[in-house]
ROBA-600974 format. One record per residue: residue in one letter; x, y, z of N, C-alpha, C in turn; residue number from 1. Coordinates in nm, 3 decimals. Layout:
N
A_X_Y_Z_X_Y_Z_X_Y_Z_NUM
...
! end
This chain:
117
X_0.922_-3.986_-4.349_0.882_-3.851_-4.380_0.751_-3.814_-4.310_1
X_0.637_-3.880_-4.306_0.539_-3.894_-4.224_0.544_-3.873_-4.096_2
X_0.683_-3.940_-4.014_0.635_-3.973_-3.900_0.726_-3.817_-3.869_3
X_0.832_-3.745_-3.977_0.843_-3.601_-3.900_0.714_-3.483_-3.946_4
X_0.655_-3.522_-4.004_0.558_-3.419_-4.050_0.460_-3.416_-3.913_5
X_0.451_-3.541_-3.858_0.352_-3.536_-3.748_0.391_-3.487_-3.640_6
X_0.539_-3.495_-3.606_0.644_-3.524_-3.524_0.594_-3.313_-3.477_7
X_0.649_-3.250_-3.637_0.630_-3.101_-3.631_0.499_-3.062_-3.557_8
X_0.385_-3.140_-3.674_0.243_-3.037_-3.634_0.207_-3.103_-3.439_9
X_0.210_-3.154_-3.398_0.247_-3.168_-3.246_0.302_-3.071_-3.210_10
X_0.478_-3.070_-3.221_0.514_-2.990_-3.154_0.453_-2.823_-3.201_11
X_0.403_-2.809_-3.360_0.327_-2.668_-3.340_0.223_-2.628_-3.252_12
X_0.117_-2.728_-3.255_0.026_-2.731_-3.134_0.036_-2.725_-2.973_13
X_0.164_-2.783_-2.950_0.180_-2.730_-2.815_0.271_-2.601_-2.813_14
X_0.377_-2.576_-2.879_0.425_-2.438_-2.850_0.291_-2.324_-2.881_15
X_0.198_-2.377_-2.960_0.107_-2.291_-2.994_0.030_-2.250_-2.829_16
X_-0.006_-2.365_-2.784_-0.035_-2.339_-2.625_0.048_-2.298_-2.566_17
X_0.176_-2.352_-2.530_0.252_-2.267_-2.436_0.260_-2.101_-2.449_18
X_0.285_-2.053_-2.614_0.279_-1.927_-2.598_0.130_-1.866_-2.585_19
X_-0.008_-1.870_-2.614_-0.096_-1.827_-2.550_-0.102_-1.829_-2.381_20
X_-0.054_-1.882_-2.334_-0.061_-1.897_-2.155_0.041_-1.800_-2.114_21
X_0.157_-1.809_-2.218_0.198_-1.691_-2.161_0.160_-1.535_-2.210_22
X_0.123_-1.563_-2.286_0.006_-1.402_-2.343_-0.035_-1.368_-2.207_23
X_-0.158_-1.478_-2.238_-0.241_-1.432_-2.066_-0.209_-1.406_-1.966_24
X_-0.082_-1.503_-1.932_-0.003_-1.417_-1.834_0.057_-1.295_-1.811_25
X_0.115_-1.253_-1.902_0.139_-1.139_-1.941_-0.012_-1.036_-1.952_26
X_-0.102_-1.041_-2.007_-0.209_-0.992_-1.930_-0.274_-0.980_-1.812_27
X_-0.244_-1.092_-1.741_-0.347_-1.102_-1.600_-0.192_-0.978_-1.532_28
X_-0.058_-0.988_-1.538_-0.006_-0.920_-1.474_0.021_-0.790_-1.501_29
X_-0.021_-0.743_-1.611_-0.044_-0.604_-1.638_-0.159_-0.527_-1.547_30
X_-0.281_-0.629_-1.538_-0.413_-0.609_-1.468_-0.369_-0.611_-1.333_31
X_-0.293_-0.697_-1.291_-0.255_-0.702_-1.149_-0.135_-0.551_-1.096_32
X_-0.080_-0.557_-1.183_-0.005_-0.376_-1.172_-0.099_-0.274_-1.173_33
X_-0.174_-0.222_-1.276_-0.286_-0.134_-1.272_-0.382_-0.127_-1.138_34
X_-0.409_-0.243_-1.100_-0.448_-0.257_-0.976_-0.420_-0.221_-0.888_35
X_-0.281_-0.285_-0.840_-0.191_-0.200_-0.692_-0.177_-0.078_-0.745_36
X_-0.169_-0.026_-0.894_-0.135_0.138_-0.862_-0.245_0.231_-0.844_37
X_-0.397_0.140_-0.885_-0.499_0.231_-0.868_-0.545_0.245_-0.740_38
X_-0.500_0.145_-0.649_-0.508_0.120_-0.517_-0.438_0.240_-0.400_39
X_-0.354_0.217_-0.476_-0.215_0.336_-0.411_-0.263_0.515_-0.452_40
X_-0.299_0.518_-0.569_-0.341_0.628_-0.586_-0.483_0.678_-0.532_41
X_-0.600_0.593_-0.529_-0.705_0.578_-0.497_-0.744_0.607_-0.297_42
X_-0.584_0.538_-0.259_-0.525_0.602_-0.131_-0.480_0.732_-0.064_43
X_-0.386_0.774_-0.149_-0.332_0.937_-0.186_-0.428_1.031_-0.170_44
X_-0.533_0.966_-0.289_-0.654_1.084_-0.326_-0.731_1.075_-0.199_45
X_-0.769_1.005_-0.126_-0.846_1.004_-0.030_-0.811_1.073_0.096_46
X_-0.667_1.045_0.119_-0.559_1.118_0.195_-0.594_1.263_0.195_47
X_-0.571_1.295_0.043_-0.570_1.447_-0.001_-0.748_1.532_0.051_48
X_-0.833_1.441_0.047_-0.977_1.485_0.045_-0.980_1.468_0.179_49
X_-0.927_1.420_0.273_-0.939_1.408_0.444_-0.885_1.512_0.499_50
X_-0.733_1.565_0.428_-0.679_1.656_0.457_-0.719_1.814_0.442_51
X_-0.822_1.780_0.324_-0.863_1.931_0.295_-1.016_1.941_0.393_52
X_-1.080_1.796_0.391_-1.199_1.801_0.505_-1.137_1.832_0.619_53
X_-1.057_1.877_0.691_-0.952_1.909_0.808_-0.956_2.021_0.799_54
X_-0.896_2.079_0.680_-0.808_2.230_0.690_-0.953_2.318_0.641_55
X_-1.099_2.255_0.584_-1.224_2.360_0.535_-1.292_2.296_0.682_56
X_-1.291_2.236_0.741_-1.397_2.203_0.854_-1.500_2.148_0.754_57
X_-1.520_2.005_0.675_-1.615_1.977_0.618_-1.572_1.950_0.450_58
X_-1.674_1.902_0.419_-1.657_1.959_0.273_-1.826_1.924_0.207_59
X_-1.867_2.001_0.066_-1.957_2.028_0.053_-2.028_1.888_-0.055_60
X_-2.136_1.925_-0.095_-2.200_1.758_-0.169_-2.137_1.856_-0.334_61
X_-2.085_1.779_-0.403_-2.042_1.760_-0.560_-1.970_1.681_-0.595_62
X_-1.931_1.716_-0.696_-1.846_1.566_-0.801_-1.712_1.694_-0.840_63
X_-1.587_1.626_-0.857_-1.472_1.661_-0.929_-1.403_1.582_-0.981_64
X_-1.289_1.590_-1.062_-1.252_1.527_-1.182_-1.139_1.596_-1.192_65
X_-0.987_1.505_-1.221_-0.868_1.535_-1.259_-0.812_1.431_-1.283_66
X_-0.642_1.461_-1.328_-0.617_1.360_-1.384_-0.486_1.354_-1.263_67
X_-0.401_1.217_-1.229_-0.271_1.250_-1.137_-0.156_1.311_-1.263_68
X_-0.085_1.334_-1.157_0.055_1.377_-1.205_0.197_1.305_-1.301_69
X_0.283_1.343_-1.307_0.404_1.239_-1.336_0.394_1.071_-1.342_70
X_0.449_1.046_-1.439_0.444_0.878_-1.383_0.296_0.812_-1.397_71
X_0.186_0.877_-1.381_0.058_0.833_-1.376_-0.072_0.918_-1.475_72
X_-0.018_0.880_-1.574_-0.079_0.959_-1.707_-0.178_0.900_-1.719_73
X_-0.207_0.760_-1.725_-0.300_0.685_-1.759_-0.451_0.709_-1.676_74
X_-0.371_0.727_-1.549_-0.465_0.724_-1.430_-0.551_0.871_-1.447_75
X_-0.676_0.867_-1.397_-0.787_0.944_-1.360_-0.905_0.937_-1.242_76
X_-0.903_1.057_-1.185_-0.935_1.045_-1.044_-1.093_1.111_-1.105_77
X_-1.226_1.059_-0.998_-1.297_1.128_-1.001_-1.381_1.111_-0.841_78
X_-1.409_1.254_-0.773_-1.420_1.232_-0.655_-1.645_1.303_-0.631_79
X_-1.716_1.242_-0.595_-1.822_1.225_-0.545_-1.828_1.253_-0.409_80
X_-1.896_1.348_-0.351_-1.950_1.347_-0.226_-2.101_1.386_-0.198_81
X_-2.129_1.327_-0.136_-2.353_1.313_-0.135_-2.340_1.282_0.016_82
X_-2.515_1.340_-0.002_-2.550_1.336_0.153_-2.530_1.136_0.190_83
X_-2.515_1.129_0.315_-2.499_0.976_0.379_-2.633_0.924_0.458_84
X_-2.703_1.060_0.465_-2.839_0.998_0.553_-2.813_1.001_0.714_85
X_-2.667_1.058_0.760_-2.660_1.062_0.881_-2.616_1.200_0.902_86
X_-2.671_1.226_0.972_-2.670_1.407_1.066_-2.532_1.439_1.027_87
X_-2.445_1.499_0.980_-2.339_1.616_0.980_-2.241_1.504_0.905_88
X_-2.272_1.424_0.817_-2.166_1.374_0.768_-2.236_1.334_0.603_89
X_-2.151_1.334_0.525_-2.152_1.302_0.365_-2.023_1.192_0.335_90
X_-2.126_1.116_0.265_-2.023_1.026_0.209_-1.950_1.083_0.073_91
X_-1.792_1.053_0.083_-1.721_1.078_-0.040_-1.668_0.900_-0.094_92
X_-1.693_0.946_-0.221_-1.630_0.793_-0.316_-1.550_0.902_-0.367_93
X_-1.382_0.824_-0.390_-1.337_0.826_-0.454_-1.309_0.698_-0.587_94
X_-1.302_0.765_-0.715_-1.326_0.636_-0.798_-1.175_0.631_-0.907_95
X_-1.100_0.597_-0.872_-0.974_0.571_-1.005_-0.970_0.488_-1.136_96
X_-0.973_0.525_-1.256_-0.964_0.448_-1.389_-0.845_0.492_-1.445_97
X_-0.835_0.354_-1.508_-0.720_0.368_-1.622_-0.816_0.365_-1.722_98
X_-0.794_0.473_-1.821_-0.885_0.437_-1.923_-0.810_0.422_-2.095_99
X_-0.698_0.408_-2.043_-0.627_0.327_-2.181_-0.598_0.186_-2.164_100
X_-0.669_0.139_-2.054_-0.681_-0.018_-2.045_-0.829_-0.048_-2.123_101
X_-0.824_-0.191_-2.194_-0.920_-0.257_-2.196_-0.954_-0.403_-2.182_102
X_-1.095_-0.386_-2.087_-1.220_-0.290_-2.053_-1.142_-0.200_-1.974_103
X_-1.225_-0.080_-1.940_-1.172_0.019_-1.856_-1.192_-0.037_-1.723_104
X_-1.036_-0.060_-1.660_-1.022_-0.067_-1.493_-1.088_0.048_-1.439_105
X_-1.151_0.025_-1.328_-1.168_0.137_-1.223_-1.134_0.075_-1.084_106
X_-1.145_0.142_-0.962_-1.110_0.123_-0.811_-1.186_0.230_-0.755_107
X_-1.245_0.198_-0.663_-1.316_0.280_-0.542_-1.293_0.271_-0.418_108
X_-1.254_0.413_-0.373_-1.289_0.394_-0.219_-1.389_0.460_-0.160_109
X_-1.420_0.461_-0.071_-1.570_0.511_0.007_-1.571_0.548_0.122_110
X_-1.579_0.685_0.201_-1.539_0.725_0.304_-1.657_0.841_0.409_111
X_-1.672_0.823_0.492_-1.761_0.973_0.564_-1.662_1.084_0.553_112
X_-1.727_1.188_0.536_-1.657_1.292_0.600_-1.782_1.411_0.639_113
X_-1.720_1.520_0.694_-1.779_1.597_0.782_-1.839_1.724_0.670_114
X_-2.007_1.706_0.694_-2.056_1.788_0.576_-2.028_1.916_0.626_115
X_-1.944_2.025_0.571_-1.965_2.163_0.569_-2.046_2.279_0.593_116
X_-2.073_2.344_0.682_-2.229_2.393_0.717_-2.169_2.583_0.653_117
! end
């Protein structure tokens, strides 16, 4: 009787590990999805801010804020542009969070573009 009582709390202790590892796993790959999509979107948006520095000749120093579309509820864009310290150009960050993750993911990208006169 002993030697199944021990026989159990063993095997509870390791299924007890096996399923935490896969928790975490299951976490690290949630983090690893959020990632490529803040990546991808964080892309888009930058796309979108090159395209409109194109079609205004420039664009001006402020901050904006939205959220994406379909499919990407979670996600939130917020876009920065400041002087760069070099003659006719401003740097824009774009910055993406999920902010129903926790801690809150974010992603940045960081780009010149042509300051607006």
């Amino acid at each position: 009787m002993i030697e199944v009582m021990l026989t159990v709390i063993v095997l509870a202790v390791g299924l007890t590990g096996v399923i935490r590892a896969y928790i975490v796993s299951l976490d690290a790959l949630r983090a690893s999805g959020d990632y490529i999509d803040a990546v991808s979107l964080a892309g888009e948006k930058m796309i979108a801010v090159k395209q409109e520095e194109i079609e205004n000749g420039g664009l001006p120093q402020g901050k904006s804020q939205g959220k994406f579309p379909d499919g990407h509820n979670a996600f939130n864009w917020e876009l920065e542009i400041d002087a760069s310290g070099t003659a006719g150009l401003n740097t824009a960050k774009v910055t993406v969070f999920n902010e129903l993750a926790y801690p809150v993911r974010e992603f940045s990208l960081v780009s010149y573009v042509e300051n607006r006169k």
